[in-house]
C-alpha positions, -999 to +999 in steps of 0.1 A: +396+817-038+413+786-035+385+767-025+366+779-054+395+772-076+397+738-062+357+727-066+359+741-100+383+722-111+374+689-096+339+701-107+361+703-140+372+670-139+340+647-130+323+664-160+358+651-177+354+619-167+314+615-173+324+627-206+349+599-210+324+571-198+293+585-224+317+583-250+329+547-243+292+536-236+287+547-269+317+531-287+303+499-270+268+501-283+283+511-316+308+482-318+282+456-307+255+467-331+277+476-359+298+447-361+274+422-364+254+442-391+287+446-412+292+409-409+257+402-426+262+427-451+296+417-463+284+383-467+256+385-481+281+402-513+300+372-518+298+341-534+289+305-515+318+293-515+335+328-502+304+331-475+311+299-461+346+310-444+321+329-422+345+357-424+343+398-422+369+401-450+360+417-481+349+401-509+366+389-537+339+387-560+303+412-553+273+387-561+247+412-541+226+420-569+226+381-577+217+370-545+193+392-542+176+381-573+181+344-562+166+349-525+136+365-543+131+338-568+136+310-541+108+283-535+083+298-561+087+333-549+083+326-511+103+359-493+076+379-516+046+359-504+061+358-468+065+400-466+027+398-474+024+379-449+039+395-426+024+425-434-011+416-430-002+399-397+017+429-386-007+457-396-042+438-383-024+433-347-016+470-347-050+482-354-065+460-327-038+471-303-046+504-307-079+506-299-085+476-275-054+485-253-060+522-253-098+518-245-085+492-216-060+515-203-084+541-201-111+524-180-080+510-153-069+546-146-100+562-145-120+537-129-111+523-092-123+490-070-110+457-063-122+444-101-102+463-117-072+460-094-074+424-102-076+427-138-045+453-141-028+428-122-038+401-146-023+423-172+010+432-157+012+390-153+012+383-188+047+405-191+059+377-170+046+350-182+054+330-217+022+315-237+019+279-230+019+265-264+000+230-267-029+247-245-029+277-272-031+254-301-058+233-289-078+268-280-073+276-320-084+241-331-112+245-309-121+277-328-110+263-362-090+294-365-054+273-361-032+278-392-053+308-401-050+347-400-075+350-375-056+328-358-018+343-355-032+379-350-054+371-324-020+353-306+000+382-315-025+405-306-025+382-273+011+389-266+011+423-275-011+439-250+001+437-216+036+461-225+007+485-245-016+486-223+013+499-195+023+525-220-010+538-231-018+540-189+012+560-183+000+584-204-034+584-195-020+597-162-010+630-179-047+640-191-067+656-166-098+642-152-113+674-157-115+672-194-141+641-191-158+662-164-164+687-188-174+665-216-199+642-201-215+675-186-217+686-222-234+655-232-208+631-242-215+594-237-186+568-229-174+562-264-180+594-278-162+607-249-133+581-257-134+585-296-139+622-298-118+639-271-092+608-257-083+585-283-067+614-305-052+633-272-029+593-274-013+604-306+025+608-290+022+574-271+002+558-304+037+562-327+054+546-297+030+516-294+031+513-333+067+511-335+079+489-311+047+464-314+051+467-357+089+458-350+084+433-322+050+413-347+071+416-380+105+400-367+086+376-347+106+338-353+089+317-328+053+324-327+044+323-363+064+290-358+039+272-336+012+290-345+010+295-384+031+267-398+028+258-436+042+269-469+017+289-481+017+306-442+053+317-441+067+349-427+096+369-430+115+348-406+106+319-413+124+324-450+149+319-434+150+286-431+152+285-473+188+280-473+195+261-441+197+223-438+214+193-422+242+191-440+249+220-463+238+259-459+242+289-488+254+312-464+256+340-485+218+335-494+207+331-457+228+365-452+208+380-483+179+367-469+186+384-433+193+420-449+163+421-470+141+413-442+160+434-416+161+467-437+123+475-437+120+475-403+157+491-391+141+519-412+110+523-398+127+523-360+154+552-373+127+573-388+108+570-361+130+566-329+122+601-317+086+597-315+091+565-293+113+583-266+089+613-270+060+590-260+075+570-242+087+597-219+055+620-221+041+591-199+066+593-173+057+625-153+020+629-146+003+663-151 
């Protein structure tokens, strides 16, 4: 009895002290996440001259509804014109992404040799390594498609699919090879095979791949940068650079700025967080 009584309790106290850690983990994550986002939001309330302290003390004076107004209305209009932007650049890369990197991901698992070996290898590479960015503009210029649409989503789309294509493969692991079996003995060609009975069978990991790419494309800073420069072509990031100069910066506008163009897509990630680790984790164990 006392060796039972013993294990239970330092049974007893390891759950204690797992307990202890989870929650501290947790304060961590909250601290580090939640301070910096109070920050923005505090001063993006205040006036400039209040905003430039650069402190997390309350406001004497609430100016959000004006500096909202005042982002919006900044440079003709520009945040508006940038979220269209951004938009159309966001929501073209995801509907490529979806079906190119699904349809790829479907032919590496199912299909075996040394081609494809080398080509998922190829993919897996460009996780590791960054676009070169003087060889990429030269490519667009050759194509007359630098500075354009076209352009950017073809580069974003470019980035984008090696990290989809090893989430949509994961998952393909989980559907039999008997359901094809079955299919092309029925009849079923390659892409109504793919169309019809796969592609919709991707729904959990589709949500996931929409998220985080729609997240990852919208907040994008550097690549729009190099790759879509001009007035007229700005995105939401870029905006930001509205209020910043050499030698003077309206920091409660740039914070303004930040929390409009952070909300929309903090939003998206909360409503659909549990359909990421749902898909993401469907992936994991193969059926």
């Amino acid at each position: 009895m006392s060796q039972q009584t013993e294990a239970k309790k330092a049974k007893q106290k390891k759950s204690l002290t797992r307990i202890i850690v989870e929650v501290i983990a947790v304060l961590s994550c909250a601290v580090f996440f939640l301070v910096p986002f109070y920050f923005i939001i505090v001063n993006s309330m205040k006036t400039s001259a209040e905003a430039s302290q650069l402190s997390i003390a309350w406001p004497n004076e609430f100016r959000i509804l004006e500096n909202i107004q005042e982002v919006l209305a900044a440079r003709d209009n520009m945040l508006l014109l940038a979220f269209f932007n951004s938009t159309v650049i966001t929501v073209s890369s995801i509907l490529i992404l979806l079906v190119v990197c699904s349809m790829a991901a479907f032919v590496l698992h199912r299909r075996k040799g040394k081609a494809i070996s080398v080509i998922g290898t190829t993919f897996l590479a460009g996780l590791m390594i960054p676009p070169a960015v003087v060889p990429t503009i030269w490519v667009l210029e050759q194509f007359h498609i630098f500075k354009t649409f076209p352009g950017i989503i073809l580069v974003m789309v470019a980035i984008s699919i090696p990290f989809s294509i090893v989430l949509y493969t994961g998952f393909i692991a989980t559907i039999p090879k008997s359901i094809d079996e079955a299919a092309i003995i029925d009849g079923c060609g390659g892409f109504r095979l793919f169309f019809s009975i796969i592609f919709p069978m991707l729904k959990p990991i589709h949500s996931t791949v929409i998220i985080l790419n729609a997240v990852q494309i919208f907040n994008d800073f550097v690549h729009p940068l190099y790759f879509f420069p001009g007035s007229d072509n700005a995105t939401v990031q870029l905006t930001l650079y509205n209020f910043m100069s050499m030698y003077n910066t309206d920091w409660n506008l740039l914070f303004t700025n930040v929390l409009l163009i952070t909300i929309p897509p903090f939003i998206l990630f909360l409503i659909f967080s549990e359909k990421i680790v749902a898909g993401m984790t469907a992936g994991s164990v193969k059926g």
